[in-house]
N, C-alpha and C positions, 0 to 999 in steps of 0.2 A: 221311867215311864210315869210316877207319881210326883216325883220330884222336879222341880226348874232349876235346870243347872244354872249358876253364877260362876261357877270356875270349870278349869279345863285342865286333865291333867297328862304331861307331855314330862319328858327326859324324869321321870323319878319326882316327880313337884305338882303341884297344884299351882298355876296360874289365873288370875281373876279376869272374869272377864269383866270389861270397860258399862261402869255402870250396871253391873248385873245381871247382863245381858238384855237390856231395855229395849225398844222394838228403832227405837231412833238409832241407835248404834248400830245395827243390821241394815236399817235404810242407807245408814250415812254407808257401808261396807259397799252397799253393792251400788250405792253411786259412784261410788273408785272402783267399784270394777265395771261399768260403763261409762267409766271418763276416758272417752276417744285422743283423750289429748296424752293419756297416761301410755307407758310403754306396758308389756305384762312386769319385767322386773317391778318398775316404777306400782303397779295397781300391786304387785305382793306384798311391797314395801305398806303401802300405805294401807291397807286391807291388817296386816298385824301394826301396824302403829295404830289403829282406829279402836280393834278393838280388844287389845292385849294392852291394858296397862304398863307391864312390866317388858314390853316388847325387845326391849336393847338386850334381855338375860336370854330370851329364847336365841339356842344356837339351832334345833331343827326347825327349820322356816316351812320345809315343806311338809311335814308332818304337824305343824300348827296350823300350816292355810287347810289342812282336810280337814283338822280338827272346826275349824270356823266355817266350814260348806257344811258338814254333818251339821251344826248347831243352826246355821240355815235352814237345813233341811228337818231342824226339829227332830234330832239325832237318826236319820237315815243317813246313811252312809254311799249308797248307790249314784243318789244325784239327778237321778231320772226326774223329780218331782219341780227343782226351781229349775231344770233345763225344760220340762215340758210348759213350764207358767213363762219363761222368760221371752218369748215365742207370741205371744199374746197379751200380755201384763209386762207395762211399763211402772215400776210403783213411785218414780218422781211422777212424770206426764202425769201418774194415775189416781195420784196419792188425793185429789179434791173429791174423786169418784169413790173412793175407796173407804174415807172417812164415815161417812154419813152412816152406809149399810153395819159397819164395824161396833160406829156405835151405838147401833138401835139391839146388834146384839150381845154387845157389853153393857150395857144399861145406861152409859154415860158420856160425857164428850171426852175422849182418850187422850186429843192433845192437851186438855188440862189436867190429866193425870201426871205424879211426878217421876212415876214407875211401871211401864207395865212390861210384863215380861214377854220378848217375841215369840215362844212359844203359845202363852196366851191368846196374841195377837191374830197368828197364825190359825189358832181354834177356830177362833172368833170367825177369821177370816174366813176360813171353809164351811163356816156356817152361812154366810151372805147371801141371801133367796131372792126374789124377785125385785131390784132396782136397776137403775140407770147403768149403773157398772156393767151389772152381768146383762144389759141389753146390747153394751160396748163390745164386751168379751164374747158373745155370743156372734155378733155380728162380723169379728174378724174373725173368728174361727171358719166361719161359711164361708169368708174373702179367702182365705189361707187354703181352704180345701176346695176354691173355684165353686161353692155351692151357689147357687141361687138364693136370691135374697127375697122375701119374703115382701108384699108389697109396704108396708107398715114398717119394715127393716130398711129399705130403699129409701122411706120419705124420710125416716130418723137419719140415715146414715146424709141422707145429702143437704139434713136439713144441722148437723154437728159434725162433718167432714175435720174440723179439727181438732176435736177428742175422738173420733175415732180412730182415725188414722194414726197411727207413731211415728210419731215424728226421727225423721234419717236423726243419726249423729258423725256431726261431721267436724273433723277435729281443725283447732285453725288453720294449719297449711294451708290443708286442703280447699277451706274456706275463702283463706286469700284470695286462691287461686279460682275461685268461682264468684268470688267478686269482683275480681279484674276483669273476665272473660264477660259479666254481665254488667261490665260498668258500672260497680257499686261504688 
């Protein structure tokens, strides 16, 4: 609770986590586990190659991929908290929305930081009060739960349809194949 974990400790060992657990190794993680083009073996694979240095020593895989959702989840263990934001919050699509509010309450521009820890990140993050973002995140959640949209909500949302909206992922097959059918 007081401490930011840097290592993880699995089979009897302490293994590092990749860069210290910095908030871009978390990003890069959970973009392999929304790359539609990955299999799940393939997203496990590359989710402990990402961010386990010493990946090739770990023989339990899947008791390191929980170890790596818990440190997600900024040591919860349950899971409820990035399956309830995942729903709503894209953090590639989101991450230029994202920015801004993070760093007015980190005090500084974060991507030119050389370190910051995702638990940090994370703080930070759930501290983010009134910007553009949470007018985003506010807006799909009323989409999501079929609410009515607020007239001020309607002229934002038709007037940025393209950050709002999340955009489908759709892996190349399947891509091909709705490029041929749409003659692309």
């Amino acid at each position: 609770m007081y401490n930011l974990p840097t290592k993880i400790s699995l089979e009897g060992r302490e293994y590092e986590i990749r860069n210290k657990g910095d908030y871009r190794v978390v990003l890069d993680v959970i973009a392999a586990l929304n790359d539609v083009n990955l299999s799940d073996g393939e997203k496990a694979v590359a989710v402990l190659i990402i961010f386990y240095p010493q990946y090739a020593e770990i023989s339990d895989a899947q008791t390191a991929l929980n170890e790596v959702m818990s440190f997600i989840n900024c040591g919860e263990t349950d899971g409820t908290e990035t399956g309830r934001r995942s729903r709503l919050i894209d953090f590639e699509q989101d991450f230029q929305l994202i920015v801004a509010p993070v760093n007015k309450v980190i005090g500084c521009e974060i991507r030119a930081l050389e370190y910051l820890h995702w638990w940090t990140f994370m703080s930070a993050f759930h501290e983010v009060g009134e910007c553009s973002f949470a007018q985003v995140v506010e807006i799909r959640k009323k989409q999501a739960k079929g609410k009515k949209l607020e007239t001020w909500e309607r002229e934002f949302y038709n007037d940025n349809k393209s950050v709002v909206d999340l955009k489908k992922r759709v892996n190349d097959k399947d891509k091909a194949i709705i490029d041929r059918v749409m003659g692309g």
